[in-house]
N, CA, C and O atoms as a Tinker XYZ file with bonds, in Angstrom:
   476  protein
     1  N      0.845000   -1.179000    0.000000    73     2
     2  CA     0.000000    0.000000    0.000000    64     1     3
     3  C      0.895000    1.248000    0.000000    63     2     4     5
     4  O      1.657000    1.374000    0.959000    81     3
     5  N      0.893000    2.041000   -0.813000    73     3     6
     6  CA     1.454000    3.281000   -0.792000    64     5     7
     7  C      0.925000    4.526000   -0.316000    63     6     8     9
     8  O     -0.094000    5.159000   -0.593000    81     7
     9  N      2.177000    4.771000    0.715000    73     7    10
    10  CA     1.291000    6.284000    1.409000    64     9    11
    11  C      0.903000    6.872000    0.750000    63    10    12    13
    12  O      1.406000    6.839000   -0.373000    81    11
    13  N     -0.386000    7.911000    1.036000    73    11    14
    14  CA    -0.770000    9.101000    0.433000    64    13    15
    15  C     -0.173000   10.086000    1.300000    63    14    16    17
    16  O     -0.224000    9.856000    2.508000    81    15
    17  N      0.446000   11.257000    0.855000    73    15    18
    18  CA     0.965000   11.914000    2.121000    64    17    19
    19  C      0.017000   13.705000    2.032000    63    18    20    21
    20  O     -0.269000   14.480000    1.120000    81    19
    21  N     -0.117000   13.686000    3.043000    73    19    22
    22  CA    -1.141000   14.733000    3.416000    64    21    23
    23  C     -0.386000   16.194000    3.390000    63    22    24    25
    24  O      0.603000   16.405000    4.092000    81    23
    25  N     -0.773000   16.868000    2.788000    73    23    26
    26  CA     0.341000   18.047000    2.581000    64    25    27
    27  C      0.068000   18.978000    3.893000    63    26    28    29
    28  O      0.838000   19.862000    4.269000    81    27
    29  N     -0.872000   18.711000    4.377000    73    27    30
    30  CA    -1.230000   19.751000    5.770000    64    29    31
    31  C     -0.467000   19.241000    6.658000    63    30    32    33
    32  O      0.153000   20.091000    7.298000    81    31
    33  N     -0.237000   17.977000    6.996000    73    31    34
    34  CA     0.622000   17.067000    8.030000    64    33    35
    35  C      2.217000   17.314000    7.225000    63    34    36    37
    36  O      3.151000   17.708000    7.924000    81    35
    37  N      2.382000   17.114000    6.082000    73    35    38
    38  CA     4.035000   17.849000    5.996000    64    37    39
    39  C      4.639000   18.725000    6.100000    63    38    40    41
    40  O      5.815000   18.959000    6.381000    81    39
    41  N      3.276000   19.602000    5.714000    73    39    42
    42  CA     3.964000   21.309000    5.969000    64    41    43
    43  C      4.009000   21.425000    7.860000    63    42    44    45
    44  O      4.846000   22.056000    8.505000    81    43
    45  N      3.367000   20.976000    8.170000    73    43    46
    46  CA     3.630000   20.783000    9.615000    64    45    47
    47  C      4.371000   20.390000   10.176000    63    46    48    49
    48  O      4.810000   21.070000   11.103000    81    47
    49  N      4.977000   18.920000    9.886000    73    47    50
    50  CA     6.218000   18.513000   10.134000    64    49    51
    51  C      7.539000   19.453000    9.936000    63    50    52    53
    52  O      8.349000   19.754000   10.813000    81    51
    53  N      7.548000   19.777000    8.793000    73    51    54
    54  CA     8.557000   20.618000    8.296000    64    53    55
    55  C      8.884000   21.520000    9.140000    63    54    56    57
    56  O      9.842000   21.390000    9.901000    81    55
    57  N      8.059000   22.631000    9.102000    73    55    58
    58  CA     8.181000   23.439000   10.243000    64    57    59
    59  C      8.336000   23.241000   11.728000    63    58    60    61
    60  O      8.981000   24.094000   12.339000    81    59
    61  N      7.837000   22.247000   12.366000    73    59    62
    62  CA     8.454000   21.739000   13.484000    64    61    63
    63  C     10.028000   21.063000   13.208000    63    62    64    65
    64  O     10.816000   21.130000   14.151000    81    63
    65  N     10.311000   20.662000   12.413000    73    63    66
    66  CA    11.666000   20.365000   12.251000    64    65    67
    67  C     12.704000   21.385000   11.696000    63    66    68    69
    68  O     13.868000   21.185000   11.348000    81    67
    69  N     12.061000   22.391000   11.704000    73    67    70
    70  CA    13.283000   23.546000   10.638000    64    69    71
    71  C     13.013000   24.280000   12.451000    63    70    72    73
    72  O     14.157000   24.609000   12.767000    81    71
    73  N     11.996000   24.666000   13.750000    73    71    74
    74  CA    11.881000   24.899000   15.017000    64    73    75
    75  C     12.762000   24.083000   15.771000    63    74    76    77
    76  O     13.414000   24.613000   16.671000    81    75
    77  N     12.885000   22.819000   15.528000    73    75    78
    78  CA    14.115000   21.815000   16.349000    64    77    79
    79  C     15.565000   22.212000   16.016000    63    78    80    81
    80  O     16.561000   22.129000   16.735000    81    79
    81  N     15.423000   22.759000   14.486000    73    79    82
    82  CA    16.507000   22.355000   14.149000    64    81    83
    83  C     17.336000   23.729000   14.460000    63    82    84    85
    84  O     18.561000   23.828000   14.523000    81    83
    85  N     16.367000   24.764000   14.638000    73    83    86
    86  CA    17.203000   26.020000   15.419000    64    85    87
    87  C     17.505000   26.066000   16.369000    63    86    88    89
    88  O     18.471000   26.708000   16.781000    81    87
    89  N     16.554000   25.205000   17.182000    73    87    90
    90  CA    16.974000   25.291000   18.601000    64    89    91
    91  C     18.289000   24.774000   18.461000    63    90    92    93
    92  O     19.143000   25.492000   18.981000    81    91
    93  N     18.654000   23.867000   17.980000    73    91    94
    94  CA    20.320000   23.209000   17.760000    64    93    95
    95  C     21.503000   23.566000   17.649000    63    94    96    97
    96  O     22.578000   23.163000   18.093000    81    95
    97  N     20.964000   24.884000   16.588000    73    95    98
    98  CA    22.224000   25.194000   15.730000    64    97    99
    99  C     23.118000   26.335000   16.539000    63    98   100   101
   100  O     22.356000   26.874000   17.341000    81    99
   101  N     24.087000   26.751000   16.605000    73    99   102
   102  CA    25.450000   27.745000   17.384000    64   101   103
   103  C     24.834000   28.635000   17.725000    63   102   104   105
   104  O     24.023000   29.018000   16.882000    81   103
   105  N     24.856000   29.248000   18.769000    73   103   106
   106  CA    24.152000   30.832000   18.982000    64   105   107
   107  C     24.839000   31.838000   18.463000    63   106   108   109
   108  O     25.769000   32.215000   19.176000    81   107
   109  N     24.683000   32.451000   17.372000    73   107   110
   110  CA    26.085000   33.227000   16.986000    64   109   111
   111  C     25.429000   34.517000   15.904000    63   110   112   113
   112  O     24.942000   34.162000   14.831000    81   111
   113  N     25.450000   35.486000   16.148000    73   111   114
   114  CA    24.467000   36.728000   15.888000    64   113   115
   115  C     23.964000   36.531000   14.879000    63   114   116   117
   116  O     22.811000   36.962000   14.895000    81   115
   117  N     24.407000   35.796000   13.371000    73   115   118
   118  CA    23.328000   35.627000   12.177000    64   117   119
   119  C     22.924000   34.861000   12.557000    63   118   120   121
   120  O     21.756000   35.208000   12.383000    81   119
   121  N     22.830000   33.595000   13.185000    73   119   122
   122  CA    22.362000   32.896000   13.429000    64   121   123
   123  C     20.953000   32.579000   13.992000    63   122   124   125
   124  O     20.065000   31.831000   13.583000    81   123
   125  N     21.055000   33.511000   15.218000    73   123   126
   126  CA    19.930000   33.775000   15.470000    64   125   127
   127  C     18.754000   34.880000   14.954000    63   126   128   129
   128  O     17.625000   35.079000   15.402000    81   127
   129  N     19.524000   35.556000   13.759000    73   127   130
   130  CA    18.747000   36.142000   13.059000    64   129   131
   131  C     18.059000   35.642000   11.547000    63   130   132   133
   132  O     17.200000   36.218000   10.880000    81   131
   133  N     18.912000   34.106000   11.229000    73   131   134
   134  CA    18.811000   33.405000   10.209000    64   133   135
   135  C     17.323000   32.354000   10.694000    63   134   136   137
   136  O     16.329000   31.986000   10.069000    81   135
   137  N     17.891000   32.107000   12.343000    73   135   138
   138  CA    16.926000   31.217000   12.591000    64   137   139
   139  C     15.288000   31.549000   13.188000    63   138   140   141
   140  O     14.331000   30.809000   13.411000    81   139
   141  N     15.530000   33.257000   13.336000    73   139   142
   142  CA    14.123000   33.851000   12.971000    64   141   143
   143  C     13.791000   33.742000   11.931000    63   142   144   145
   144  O     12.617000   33.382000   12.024000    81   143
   145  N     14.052000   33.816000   10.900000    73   143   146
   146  CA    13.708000   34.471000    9.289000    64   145   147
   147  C     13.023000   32.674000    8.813000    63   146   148   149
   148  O     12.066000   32.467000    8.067000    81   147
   149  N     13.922000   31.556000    9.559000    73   147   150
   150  CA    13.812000   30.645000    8.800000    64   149   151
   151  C     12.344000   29.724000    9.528000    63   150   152   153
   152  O     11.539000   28.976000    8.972000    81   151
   153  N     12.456000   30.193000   11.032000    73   151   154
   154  CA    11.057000   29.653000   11.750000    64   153   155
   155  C      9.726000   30.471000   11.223000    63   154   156   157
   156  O      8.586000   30.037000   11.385000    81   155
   157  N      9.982000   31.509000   10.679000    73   155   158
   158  CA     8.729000   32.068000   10.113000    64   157   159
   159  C      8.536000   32.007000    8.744000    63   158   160   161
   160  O      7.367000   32.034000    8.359000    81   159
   161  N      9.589000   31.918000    7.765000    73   159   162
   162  CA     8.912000   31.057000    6.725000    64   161   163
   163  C      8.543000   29.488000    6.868000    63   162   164   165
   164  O      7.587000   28.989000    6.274000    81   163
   165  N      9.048000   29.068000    7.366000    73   163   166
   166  CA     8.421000   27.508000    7.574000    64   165   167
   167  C      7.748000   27.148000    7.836000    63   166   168   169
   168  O      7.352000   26.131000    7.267000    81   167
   169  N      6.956000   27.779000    9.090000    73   167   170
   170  CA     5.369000   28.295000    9.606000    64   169   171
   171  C      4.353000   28.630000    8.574000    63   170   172   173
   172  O      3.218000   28.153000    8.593000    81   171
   173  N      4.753000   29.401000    7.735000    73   171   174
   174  CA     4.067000   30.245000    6.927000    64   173   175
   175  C      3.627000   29.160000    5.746000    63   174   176   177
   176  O      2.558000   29.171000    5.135000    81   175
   177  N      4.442000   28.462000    5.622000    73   175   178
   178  CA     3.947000   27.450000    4.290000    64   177   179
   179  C      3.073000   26.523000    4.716000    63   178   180   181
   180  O      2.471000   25.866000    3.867000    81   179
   181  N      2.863000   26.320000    5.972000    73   179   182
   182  CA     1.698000   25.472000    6.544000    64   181   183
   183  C      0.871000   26.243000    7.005000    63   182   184   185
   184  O     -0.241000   25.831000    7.335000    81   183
   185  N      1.201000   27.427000    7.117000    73   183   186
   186  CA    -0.522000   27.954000    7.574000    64   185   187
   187  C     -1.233000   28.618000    5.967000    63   186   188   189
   188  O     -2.428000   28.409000    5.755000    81   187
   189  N     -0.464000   29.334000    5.013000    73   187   190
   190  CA    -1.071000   29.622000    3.896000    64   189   191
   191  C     -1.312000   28.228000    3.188000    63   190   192   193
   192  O     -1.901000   28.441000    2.128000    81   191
   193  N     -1.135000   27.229000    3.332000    73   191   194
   194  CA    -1.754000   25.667000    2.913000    64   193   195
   195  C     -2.461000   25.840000    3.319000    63   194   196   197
   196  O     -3.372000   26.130000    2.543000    81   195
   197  N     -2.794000   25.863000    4.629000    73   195   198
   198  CA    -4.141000   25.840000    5.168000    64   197   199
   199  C     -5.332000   26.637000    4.386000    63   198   200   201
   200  O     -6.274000   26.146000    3.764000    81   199
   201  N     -4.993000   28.100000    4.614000    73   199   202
   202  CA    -5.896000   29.163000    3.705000    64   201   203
   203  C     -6.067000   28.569000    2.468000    63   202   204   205
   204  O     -7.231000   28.399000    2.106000    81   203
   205  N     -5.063000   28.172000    1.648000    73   203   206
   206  CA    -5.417000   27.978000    0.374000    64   205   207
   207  C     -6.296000   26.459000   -0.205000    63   206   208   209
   208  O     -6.658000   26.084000   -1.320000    81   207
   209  N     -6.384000   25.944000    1.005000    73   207   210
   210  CA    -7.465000   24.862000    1.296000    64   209   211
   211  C     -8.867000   25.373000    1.611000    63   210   212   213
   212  O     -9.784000   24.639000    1.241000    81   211
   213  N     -9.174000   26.452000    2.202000    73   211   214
   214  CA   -10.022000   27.256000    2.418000    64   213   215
   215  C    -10.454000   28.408000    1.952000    63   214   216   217
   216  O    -11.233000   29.237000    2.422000    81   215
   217  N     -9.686000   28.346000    0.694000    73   215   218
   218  CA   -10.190000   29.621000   -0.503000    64   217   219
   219  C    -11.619000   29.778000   -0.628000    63   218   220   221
   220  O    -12.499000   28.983000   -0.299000    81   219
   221  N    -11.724000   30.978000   -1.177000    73   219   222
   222  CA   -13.161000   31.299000   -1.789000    64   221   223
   223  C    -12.830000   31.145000   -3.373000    63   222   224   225
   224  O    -13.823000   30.796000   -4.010000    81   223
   225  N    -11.996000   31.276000   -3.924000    73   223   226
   226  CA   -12.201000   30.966000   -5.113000    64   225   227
   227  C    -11.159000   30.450000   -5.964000    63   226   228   229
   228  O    -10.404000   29.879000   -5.177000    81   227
   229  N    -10.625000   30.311000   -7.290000    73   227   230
   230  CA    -9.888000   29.555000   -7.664000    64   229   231
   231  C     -8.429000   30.708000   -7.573000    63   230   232   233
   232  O     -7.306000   30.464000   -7.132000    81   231
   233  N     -8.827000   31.653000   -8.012000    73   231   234
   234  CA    -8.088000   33.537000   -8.088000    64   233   235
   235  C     -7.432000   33.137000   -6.522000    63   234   236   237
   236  O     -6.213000   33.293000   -6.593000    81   235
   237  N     -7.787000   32.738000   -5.333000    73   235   238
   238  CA    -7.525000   33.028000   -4.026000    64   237   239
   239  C     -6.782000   31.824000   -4.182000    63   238   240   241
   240  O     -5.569000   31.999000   -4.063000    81   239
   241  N     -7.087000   30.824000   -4.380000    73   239   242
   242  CA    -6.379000   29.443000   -3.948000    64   241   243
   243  C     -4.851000   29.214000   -4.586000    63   242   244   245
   244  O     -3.956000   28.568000   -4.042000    81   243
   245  N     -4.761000   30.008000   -6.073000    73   243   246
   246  CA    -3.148000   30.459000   -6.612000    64   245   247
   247  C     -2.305000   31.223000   -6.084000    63   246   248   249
   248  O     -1.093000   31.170000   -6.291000    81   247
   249  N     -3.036000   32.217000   -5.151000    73   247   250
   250  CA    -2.430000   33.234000   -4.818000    64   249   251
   251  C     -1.555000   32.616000   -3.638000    63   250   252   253
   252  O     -0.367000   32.606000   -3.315000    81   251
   253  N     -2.843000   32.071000   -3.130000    73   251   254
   254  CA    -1.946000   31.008000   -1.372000    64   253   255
   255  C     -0.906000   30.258000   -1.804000    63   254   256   257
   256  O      0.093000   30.296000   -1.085000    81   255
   257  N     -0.841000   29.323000   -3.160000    73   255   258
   258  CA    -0.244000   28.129000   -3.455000    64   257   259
   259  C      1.238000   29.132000   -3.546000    63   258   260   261
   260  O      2.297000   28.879000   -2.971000    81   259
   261  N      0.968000   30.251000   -4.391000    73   259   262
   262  CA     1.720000   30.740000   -5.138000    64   261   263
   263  C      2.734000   31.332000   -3.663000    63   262   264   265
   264  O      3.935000   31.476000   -3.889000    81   263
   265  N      2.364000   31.565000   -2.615000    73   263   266
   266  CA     2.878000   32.233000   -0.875000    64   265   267
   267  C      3.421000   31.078000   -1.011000    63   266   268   269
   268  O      4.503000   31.162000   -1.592000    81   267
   269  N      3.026000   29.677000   -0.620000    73   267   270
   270  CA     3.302000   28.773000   -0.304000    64   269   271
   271  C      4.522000   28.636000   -0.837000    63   270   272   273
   272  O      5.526000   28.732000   -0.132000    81   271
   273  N      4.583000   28.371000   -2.280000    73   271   274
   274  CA     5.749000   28.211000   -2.722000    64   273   275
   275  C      7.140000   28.926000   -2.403000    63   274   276   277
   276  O      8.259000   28.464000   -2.182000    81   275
   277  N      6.536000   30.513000   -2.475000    73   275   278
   278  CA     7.720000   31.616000   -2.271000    64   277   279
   279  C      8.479000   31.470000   -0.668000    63   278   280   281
   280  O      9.558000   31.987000   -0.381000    81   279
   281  N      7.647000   30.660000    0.243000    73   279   282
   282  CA     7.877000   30.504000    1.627000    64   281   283
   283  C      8.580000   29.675000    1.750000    63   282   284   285
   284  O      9.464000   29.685000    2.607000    81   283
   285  N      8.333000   28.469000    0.709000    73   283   286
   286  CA     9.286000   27.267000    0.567000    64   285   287
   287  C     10.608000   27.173000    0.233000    63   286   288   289
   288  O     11.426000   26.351000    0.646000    81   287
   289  N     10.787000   28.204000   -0.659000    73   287   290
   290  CA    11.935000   28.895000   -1.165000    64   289   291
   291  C     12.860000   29.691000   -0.182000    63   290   292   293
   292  O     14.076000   29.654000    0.007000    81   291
   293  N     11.722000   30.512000    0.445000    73   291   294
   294  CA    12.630000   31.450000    1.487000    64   293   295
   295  C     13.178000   30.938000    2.329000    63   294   296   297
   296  O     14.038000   31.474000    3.029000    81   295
   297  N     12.692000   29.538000    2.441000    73   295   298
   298  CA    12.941000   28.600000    3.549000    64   297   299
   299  C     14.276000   28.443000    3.448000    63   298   300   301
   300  O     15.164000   28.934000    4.145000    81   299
   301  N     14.375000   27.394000    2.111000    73   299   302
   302  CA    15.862000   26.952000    1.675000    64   301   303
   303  C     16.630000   27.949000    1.457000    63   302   304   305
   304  O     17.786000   27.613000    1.200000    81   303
   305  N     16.450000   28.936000    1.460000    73   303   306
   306  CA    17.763000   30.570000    1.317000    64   305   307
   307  C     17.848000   30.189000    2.974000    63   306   308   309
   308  O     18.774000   29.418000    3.226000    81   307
   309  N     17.148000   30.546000    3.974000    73   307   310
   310  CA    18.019000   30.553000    5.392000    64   309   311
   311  C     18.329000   29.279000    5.752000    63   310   312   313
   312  O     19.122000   29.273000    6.693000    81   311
   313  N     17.993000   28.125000    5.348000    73   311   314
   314  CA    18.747000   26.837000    5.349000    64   313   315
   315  C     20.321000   26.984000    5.254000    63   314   316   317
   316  O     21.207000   26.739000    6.072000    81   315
   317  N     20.347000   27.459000    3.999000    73   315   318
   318  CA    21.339000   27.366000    3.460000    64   317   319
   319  C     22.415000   28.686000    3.939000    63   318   320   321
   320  O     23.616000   28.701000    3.671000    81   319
   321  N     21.880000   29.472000    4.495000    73   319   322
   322  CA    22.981000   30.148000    5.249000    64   321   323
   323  C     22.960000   30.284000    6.672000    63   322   324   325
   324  O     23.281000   31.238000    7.381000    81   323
   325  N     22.500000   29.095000    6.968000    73   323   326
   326  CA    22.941000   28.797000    8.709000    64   325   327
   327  C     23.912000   28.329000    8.474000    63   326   328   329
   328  O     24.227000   27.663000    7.488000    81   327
   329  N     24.721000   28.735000    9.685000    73   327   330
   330  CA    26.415000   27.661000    9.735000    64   329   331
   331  C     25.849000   26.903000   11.108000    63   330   332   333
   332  O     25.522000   27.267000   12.238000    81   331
   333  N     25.923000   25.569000   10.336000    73   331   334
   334  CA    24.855000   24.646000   11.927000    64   333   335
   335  C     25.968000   23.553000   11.807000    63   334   336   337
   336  O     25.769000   22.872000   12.813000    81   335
   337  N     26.834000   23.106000   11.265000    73   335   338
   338  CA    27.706000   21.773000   11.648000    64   337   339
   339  C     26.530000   20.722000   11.807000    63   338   340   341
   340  O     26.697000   19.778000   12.579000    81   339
   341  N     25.641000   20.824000   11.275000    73   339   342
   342  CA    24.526000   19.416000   10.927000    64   341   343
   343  C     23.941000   19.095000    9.556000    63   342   344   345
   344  O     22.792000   19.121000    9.114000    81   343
   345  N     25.400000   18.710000    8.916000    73   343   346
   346  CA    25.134000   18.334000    7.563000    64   345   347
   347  C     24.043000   17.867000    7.847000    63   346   348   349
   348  O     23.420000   18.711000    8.492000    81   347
   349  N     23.186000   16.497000    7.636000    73   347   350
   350  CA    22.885000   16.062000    7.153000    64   349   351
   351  C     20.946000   16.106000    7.720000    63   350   352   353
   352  O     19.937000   15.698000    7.144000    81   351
   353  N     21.137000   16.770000    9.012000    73   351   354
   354  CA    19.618000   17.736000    9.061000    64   353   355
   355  C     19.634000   18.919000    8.102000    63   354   356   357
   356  O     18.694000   19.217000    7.366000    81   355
   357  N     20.420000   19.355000    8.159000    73   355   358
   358  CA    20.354000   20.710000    6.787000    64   357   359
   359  C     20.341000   20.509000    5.610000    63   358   360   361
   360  O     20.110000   21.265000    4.666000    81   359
   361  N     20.682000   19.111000    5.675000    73   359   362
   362  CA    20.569000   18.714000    3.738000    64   361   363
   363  C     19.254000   18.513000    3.844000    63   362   364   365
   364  O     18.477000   19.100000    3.091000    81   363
   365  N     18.729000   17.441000    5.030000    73   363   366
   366  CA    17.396000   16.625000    4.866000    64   365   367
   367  C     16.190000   18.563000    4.644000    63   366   368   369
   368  O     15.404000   18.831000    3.736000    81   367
   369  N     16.426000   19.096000    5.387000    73   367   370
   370  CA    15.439000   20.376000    5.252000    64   369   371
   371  C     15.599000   21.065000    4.200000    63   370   372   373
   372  O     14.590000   21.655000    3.815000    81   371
   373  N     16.538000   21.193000    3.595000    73   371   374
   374  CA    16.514000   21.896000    2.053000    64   373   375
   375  C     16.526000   21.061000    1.517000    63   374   376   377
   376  O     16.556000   21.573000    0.397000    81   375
   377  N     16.531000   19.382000    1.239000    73   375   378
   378  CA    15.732000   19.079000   -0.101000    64   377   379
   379  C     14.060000   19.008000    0.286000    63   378   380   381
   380  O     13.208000   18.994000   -0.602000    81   379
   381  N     13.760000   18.970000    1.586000    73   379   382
   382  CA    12.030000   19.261000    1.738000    64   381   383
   383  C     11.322000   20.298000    1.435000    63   382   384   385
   384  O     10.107000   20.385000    1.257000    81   383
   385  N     12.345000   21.285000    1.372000    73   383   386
   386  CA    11.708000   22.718000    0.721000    64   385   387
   387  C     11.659000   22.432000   -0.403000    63   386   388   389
   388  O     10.628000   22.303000   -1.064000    81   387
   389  N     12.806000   22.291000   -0.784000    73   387   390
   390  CA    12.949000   22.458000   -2.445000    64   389   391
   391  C     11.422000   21.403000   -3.206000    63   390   392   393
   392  O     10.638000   21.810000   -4.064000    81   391
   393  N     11.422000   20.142000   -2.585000    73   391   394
   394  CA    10.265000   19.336000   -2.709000    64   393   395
   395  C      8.774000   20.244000   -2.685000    63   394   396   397
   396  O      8.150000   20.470000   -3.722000    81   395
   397  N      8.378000   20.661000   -1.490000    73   395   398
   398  CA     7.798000   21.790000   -1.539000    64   397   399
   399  C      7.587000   22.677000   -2.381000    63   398   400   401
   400  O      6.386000   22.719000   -2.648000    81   399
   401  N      8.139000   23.363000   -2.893000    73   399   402
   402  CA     8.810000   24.315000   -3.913000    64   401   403
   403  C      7.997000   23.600000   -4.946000    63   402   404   405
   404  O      6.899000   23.935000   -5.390000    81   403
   405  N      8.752000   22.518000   -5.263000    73   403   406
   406  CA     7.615000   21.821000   -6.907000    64   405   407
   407  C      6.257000   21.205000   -6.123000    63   406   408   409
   408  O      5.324000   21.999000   -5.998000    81   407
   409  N      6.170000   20.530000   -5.856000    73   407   410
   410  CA     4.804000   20.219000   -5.203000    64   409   411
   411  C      4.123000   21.751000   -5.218000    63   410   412   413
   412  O      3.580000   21.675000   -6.320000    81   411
   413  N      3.834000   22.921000   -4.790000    73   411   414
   414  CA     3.266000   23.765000   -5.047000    64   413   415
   415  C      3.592000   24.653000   -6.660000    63   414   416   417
   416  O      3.051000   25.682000   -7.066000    81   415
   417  N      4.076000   24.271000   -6.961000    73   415   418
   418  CA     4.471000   25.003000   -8.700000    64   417   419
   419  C      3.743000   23.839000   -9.048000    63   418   420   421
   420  O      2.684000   24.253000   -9.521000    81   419
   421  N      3.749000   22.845000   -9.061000    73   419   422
   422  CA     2.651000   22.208000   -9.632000    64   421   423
   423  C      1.165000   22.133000   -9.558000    63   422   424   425
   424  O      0.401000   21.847000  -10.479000    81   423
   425  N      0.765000   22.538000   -7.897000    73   423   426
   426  CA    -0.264000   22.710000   -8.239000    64   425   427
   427  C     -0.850000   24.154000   -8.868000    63   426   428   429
   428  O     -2.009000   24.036000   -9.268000    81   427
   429  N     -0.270000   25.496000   -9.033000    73   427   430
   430  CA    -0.352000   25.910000   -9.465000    64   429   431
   431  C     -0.263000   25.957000  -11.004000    63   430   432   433
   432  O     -0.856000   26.729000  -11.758000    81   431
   433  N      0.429000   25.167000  -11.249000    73   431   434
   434  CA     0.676000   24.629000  -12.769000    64   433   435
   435  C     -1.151000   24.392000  -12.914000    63   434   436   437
   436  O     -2.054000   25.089000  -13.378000    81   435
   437  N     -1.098000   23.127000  -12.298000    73   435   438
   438  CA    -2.419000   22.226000  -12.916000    64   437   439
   439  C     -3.751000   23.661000  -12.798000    63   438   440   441
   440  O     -4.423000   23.959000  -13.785000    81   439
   441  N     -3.933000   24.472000  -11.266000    73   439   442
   442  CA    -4.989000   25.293000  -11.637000    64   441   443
   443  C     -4.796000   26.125000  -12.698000    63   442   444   445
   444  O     -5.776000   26.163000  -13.442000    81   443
   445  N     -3.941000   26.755000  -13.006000    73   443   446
   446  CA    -3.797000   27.201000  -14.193000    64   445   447
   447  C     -4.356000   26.561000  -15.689000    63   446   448   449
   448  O     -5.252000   26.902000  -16.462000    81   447
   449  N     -3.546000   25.671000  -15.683000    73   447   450
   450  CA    -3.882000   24.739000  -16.687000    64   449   451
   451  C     -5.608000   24.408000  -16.918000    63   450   452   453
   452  O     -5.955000   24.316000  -18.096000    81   451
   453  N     -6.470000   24.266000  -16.067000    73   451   454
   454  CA    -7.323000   23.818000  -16.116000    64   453   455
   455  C     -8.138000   25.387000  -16.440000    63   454   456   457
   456  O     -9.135000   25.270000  -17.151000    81   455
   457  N     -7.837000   26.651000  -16.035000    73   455   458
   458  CA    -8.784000   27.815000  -16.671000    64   457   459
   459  C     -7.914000   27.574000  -18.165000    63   458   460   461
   460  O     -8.792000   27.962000  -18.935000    81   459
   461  N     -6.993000   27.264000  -18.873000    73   459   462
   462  CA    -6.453000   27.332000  -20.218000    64   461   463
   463  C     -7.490000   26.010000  -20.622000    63   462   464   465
   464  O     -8.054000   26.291000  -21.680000    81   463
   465  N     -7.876000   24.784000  -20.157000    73   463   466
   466  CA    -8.377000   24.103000  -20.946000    64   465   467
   467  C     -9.614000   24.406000  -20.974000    63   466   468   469
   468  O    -10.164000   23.761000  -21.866000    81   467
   469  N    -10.696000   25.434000  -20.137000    73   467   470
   470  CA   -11.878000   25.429000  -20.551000    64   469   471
   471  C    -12.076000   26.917000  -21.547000    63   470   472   473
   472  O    -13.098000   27.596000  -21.640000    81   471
   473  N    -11.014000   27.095000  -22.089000    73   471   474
   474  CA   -11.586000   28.321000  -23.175000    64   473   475
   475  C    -11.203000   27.568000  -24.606000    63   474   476
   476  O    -11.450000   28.118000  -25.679000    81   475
């Protein structure tokens, strides 16, 4: 049986693990200014999932996907400039963004796609 994986429960995960993973990393002045920037985009891609599950319309639900994505992104920029000495949690969280990242370009792809196929 192959999981279905619930994108409300990953974006959740995620963000609790990019929250662990600051608590971890060196206390060292970007650092803790990297690991603000990076707990609030990570947050942000699971709560605008949320909204964009709860759109009013199709116009609203791109716009969220479209946050979503840019959050996912912003994510992996402060990933990637923490100095955390934890390869291999910092790899595992920037390829989940980046995953992220297409998982929402796609669904924006497909709503798109679908106002191009009914004209």
């Amino acid at each position: 049986m192959v999981k279905q994986y619930d994108l409300e429960d990953r974006t959740f995960e995620f963000a609790k693990r990019c929250r662990d993973f600051v608590k971890k990393i060196p206390r060292t002045i970007s650092n803790i200014e990297y690991g603000k920037q990076l707990i609030r985009s990570s947050g942000s891609v699971g709560a605008n999932y949320i909204e964009a599950n709860e759109s009013l319309s199709k116009k609203d639900f791109i716009m969220r996907a479209k946050i979503c994505k840019k959050e996912s992104k912003e994510s992996r920029y402060w990933l990637k400039l923490v100095e955390a000495g934890m390869i291999n949690e910092q790899q595992y969280l920037i390829q989940e963004s980046t995953e992220l990242m297409k998982m929402f370009g796609a669904m924006i792809e497909n709503a798109l796609k679908g106002d191009k196929d009914k004209k």
